[in-house]
C-alpha positions in Angstrom: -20.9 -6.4 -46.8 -17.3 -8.0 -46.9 -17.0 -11.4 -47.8 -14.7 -14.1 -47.7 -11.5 -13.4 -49.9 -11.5 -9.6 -49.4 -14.5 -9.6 -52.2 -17.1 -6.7 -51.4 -20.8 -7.5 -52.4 -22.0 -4.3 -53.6 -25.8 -4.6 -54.7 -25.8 -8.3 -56.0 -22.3 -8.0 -57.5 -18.5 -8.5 -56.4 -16.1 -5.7 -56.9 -12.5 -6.4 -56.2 -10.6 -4.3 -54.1 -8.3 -1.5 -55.6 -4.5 -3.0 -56.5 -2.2 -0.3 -55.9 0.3 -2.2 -58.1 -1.8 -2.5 -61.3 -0.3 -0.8 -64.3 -1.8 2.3 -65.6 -4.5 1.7 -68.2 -5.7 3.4 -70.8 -8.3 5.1 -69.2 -5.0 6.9 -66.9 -2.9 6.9 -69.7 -6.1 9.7 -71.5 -6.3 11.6 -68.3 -2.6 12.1 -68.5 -2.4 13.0 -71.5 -5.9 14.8 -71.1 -3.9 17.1 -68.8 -1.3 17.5 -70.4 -2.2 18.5 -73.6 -4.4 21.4 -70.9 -1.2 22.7 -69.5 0.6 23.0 -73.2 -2.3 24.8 -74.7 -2.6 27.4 -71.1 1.6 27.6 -71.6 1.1 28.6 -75.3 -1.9 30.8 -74.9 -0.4 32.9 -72.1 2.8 33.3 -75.1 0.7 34.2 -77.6 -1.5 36.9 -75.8 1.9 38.6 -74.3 3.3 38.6 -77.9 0.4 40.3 -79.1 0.5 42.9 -75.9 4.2 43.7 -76.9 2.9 44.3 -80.4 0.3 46.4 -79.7 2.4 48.7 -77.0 4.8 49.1 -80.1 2.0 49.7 -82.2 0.4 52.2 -79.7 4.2 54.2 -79.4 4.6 54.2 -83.6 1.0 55.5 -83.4 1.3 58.1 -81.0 4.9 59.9 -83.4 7.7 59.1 -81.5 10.5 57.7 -82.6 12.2 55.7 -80.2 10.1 52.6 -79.8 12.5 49.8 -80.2 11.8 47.3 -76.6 15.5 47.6 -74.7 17.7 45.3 -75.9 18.9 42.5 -73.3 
């Protein structure tokens, strides 16, 4: 039920609408950071497991005798 003032009566109590223009609080300000803290830690895992593949194909060519098993310089 709408009422008078753009107030909305939901189950005895008023909510105000949504204000696009509020500033963010805290609780946005978490899920920000929330996410982004997500995306650093995938970023650095995905670093440190193809660090650890390029070790162990190294590894794997010392293991196996030869002697050429430097990665090609760039």
């Amino acid at each position: 039920m709408v009422g008078q003032g753009g107030l909305e009566l939901l189950q005895g109590r008023s909510v105000m609408p949504a204000d696009k223009n509020r500033p963010p609080d805290s609780s946005d300000r978490a899920t920000v950071a929330a996410l982004i803290f997500v995306i650093v830690l995938v970023a650095v895992c995905v670093w440190v497991f193809s660090e650890l593949k390029s070790r162990n194909d190294e590894l794997n060519c010392v293991v196996s005798g030869r002697t050429n098993c430097a990665p090609p310089s760039q």
